[in-house]
C-alpha positions as CSV (number, residue, x, y, z in Angstrom):
1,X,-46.1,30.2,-165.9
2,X,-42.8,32.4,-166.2
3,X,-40.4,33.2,-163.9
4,X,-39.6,36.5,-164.0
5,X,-36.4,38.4,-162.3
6,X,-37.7,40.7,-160.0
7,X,-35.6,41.2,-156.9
8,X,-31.9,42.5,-157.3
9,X,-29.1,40.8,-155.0
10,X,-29.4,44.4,-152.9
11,X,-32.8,44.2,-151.9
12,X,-32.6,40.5,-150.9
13,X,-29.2,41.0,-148.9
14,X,-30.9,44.2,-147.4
15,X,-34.4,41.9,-146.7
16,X,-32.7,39.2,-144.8
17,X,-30.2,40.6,-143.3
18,X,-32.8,43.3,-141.4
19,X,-34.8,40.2,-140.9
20,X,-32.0,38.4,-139.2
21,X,-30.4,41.1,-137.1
22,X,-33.7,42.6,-136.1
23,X,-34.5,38.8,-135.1
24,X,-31.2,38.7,-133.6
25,X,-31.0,42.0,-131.3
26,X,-35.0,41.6,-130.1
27,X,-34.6,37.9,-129.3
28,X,-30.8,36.7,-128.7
29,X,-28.7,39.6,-128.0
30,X,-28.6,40.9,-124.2
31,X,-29.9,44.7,-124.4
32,X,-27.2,45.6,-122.3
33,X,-24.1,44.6,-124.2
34,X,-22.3,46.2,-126.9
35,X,-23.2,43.8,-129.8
36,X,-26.7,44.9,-129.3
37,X,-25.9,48.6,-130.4
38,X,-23.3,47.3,-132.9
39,X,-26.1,45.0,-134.6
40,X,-28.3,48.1,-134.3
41,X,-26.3,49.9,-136.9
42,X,-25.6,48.0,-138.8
43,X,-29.6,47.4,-139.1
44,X,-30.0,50.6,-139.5
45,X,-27.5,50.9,-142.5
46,X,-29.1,48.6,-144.4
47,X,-32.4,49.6,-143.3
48,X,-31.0,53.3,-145.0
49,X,-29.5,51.3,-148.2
50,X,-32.7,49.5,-149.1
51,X,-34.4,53.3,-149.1
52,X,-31.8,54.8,-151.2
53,X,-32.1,51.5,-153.3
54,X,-36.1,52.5,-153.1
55,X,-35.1,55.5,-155.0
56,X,-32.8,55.3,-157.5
57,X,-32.5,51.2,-158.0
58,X,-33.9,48.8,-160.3
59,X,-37.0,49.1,-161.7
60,X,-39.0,46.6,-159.4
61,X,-36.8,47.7,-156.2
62,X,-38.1,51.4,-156.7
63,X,-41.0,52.5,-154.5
64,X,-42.7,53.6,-157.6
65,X,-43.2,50.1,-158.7
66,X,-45.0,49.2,-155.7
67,X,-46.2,52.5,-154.1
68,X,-49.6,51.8,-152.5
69,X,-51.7,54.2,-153.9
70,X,-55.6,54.3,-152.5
71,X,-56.7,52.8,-155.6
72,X,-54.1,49.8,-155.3
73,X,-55.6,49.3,-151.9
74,X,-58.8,49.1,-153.4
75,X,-58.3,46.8,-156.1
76,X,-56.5,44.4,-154.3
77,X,-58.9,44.4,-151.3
78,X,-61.3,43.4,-154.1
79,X,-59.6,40.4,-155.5
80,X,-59.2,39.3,-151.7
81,X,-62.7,39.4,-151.3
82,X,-63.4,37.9,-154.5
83,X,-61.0,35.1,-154.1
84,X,-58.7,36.8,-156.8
85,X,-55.3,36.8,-156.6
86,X,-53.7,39.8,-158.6
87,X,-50.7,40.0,-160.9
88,X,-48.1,41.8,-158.7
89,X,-44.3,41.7,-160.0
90,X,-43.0,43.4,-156.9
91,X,-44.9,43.8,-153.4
92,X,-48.9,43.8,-153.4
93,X,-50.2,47.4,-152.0
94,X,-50.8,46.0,-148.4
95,X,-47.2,44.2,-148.8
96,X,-46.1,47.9,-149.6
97,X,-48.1,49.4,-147.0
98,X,-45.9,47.0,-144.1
99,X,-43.0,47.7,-146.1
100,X,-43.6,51.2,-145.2
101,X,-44.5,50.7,-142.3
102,X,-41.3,48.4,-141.2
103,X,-39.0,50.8,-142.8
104,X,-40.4,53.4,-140.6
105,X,-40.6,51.7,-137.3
106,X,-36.7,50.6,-137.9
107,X,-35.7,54.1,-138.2
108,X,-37.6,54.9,-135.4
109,X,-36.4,51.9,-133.1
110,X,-32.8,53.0,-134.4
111,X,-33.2,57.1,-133.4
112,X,-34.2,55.8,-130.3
113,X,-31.5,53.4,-129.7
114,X,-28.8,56.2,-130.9
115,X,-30.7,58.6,-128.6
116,X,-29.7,56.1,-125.7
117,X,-25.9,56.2,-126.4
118,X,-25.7,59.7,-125.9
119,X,-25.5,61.3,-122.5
120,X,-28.6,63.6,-122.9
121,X,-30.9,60.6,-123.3
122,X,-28.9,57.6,-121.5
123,X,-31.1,57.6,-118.5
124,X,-34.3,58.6,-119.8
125,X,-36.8,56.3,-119.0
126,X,-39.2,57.8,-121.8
127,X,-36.8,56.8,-124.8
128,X,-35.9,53.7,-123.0
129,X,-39.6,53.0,-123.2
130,X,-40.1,54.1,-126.5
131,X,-37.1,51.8,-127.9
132,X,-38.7,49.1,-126.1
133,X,-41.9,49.9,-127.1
134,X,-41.1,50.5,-131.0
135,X,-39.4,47.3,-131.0
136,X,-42.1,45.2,-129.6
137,X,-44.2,47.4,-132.1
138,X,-42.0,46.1,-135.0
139,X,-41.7,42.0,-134.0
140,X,-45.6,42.0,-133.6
141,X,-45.2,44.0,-137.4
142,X,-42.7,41.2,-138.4
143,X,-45.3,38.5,-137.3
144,X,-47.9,39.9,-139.2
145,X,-45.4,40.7,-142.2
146,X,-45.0,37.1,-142.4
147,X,-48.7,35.9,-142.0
148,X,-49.3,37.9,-145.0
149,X,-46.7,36.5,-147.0
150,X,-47.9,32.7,-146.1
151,X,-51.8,34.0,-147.0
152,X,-50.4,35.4,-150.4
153,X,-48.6,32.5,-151.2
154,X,-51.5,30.1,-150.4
155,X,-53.8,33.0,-152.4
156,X,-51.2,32.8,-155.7
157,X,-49.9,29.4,-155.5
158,X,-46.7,31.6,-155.9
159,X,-43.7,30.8,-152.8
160,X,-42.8,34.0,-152.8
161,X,-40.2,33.0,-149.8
162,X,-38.1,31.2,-153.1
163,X,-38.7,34.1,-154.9
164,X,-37.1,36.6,-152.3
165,X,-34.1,34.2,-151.9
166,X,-33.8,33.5,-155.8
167,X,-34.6,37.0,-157.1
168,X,-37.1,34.5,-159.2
169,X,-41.0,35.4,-159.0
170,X,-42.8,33.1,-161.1
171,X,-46.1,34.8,-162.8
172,X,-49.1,33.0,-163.7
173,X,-50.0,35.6,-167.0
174,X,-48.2,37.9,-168.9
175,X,-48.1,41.6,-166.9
176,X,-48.7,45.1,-167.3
C-alpha cells in the first residue's frame, strides 16, 4: 500500500469547516440570533470557495477528477455488488453524486436564508419554510453522507476520515 497526496489544505479547510458550521447553525445556534446568519455566510463562502476550487484547483480537487459520469455509476455499483472495492484517488461517483448534491442544497439553504434578511421575503412563510425545509433536507444528506463514508471505509479497508484530515489517501494498487 502507498499513500498518496490527494486532498489540498483548501479542500479539507473548506470540508470541515462546512461540516462544522452547518453542524453548528442546524443544531446549536438559535435561528433567531445574529450568529446564525453570520455562520450562514460564512458557510456559504466556503461552500462558493470549494466550487471555484472545483474548477481551477488541484488536479484531485477538480470536478473533473471525480465527475460522476453514468458509466462511473455503473461501474462502481458493480464492484458493490460484487464485493469489489474500486481504486478511487478522489471521491467514488456516488461520493461525487452527494457532493453535488450538498453543494447544491447549501446554496440553496443559503438563497433562502439571504432571501429572509431582506424586507421583501422577511415574513414569508414560504421561504421560511423552504429554509427550514432545505436544511432538514441537507442534515438528513449529511447523515447519509457520512454512512457512506463508514460503508466505504469498511468496503476498502481505507479510513478515509484520516485521509480527509491528513490530505493522505492510502491506495491498495498502483492507479490509473
Amino acid at each position: 500500500m502507498r499513500s498518496i497526496k490527494v486532498w489540498d489544505p483548501i479542500v479539507r479547510i473548506t470540508h470541515w469547516g462546512v461540516a462544522l458550521l452547518f453542524i453548528a447553525n442546524f443544531t446549536v445556534i438559535d435561528d433567531d440570533s445574529p450568529a446564525h446568519i453570520y455562520v450562514g455566510y460564512v458557510l456559504f463562502a466556503l461552500v462558493a470557495i470549494r466550487i471555484m476550487w472545483g474548477l481551477v484547483g488541484t488536479k484531485y480537487a477538480r470536478f473533473s477528477s471525480f465527475w460522476p459520469t453514468r458509466s462511473r455509476i455503473r461501474v462502481h455499483l458493480k464492484g458493490i455488488m460484487r464485493g469489489q472495492p474500486g481504486v478511487y484517488l478522489s471521491h467514488n461517483p456516488l461520493g461525487a453524486l452527494m457532493v453535488l448534491n450538498l453543494f447544491a442544497t447549501m446554496i440553496a439553504i443559503s438563497i433562502t436564508g439571504i432571501m429572509l434578511t431582506m424586507r421583501t421575503f422577511r415574513f414569508e412563510d414560504w421561504v421560511e419554510d423552504l429554509h427550514e425545509g432545505l436544511a432538514i433536507y441537507g442534515f438528513v444528506c449529511v447523515g447519509i453522507h457520512v454512512a457512506g463514508v463508514l460503508f466505504e471505509m469498511k468496503r476498502s479497508k481505507i479510513n478515509l476520515i484520516k485521509a480527509m484530515v491528513t490530505g493522505r489517501k492510502p491506495v491498495h494498487q498502483p492507479t490509473a
